[in-house]
N, C-alpha and C positions, 0 to 999 in steps of 0.2 A: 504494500500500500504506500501510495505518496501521500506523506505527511506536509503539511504547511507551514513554511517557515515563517516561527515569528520574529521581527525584523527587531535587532539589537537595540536598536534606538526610534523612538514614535516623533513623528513629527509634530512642530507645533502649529496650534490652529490661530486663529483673531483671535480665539477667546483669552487663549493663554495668554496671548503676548501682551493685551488689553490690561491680564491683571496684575501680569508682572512691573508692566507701565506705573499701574495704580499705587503698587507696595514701592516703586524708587522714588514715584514725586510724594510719596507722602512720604518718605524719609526723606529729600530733600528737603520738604515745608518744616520735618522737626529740625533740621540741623544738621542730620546725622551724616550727609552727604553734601560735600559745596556744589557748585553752580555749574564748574565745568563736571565733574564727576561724574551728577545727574545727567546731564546731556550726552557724554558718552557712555552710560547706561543704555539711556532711551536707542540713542542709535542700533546700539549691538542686540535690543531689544527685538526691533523694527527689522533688522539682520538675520537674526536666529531663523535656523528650518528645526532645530529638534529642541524639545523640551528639557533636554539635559544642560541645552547652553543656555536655557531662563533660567535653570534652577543654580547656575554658575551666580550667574548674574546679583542675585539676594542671598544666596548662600551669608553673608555678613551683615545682614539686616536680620532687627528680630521681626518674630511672626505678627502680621496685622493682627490685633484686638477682634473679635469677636462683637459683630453688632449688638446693638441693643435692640428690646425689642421697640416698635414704634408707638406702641399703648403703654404708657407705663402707670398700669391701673395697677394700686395695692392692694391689699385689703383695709388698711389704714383710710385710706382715700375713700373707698368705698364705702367705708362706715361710716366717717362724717355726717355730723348732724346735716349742715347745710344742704349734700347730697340726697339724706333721707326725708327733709322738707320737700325737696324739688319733686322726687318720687311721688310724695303722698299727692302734690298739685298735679303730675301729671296724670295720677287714676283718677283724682274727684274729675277732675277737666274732662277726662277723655270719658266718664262716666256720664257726666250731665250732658255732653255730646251724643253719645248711644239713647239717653233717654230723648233729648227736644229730636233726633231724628225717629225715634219711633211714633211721638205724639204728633209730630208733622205727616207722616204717610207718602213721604217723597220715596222717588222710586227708585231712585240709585241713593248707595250711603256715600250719604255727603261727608262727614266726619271724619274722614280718612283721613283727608290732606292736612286740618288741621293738626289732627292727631299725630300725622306723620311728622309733622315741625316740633312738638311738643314732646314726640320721643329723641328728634336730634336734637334739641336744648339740651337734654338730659343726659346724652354718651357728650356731646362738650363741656360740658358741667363738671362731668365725671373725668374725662381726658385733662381737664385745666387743674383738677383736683392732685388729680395722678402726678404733672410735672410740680405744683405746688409740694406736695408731700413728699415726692424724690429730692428736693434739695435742701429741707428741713429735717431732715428723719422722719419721725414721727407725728400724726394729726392730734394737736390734742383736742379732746371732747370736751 
């Protein structure tokens, strides 16, 4: 049987070379690399056909940080009194909205859209909460 040889070395794609780009200007912006440095990084970056010569390339930069997430909802946040006001107005609201639509007899439920504004107040509420309480520690009650 002919076996398929796998090729000692994989070449590199855009994507690769995009993030190897991304980890030498952001050691540039800290410091850790001068001006010229960076730029003949980027070069041999833009050069490179196999992944072994990106990984030449940062081999002496430490590893990018690990994102954070984009919501940074706590549970501290989440518990806030002022969070749990917003909540209780948005069920009475969206409550007496379900009832003047029932007592009216219109034909399509009107209430939605309102209701739908009055649920995103309340995830912005809660998201403004989240970066509040991230840079304080703790919410206090």
């Amino acid at each position: 049987m002919d076996e398929k040889k796998i090729p000692a070395r994989l070449r590199a794609a855009d994507g690769d070379r995009e993030r190897v780009a991304t980890v030498i200007q952001a050691a540039g912006a800290e410091g850790r690399l001068g001006l010229d440095e960076v730029e003949d990084r980027l070069t041999a970056v833009y050069a490179a056909r196999y992944t072994d010569e990106l990984a030449e390339l940062t081999a002496d930069l430490p590893a990018p940080e690990p994102k954070r997430p984009r919501l940074p909802l706590t549970a501290d946040a989440l518990r806030h009194p002022a969070l749990r006001v917003h909540l209780a107005a948005v069920v009475a609201l969206s409550v007496l909205l379900v009832i003047r639509w029932a007592i009216s007899g219109a034909p399509f439920f009107w209430p939605a859209m309102p209701m739908c504004w009055l649920v995103v107040s309340l995830f912005v509420h809660a998201r403004i909460r989240g970066f509040r309480s991230r840079g304080r520690g703790a919410v206090p009650y």
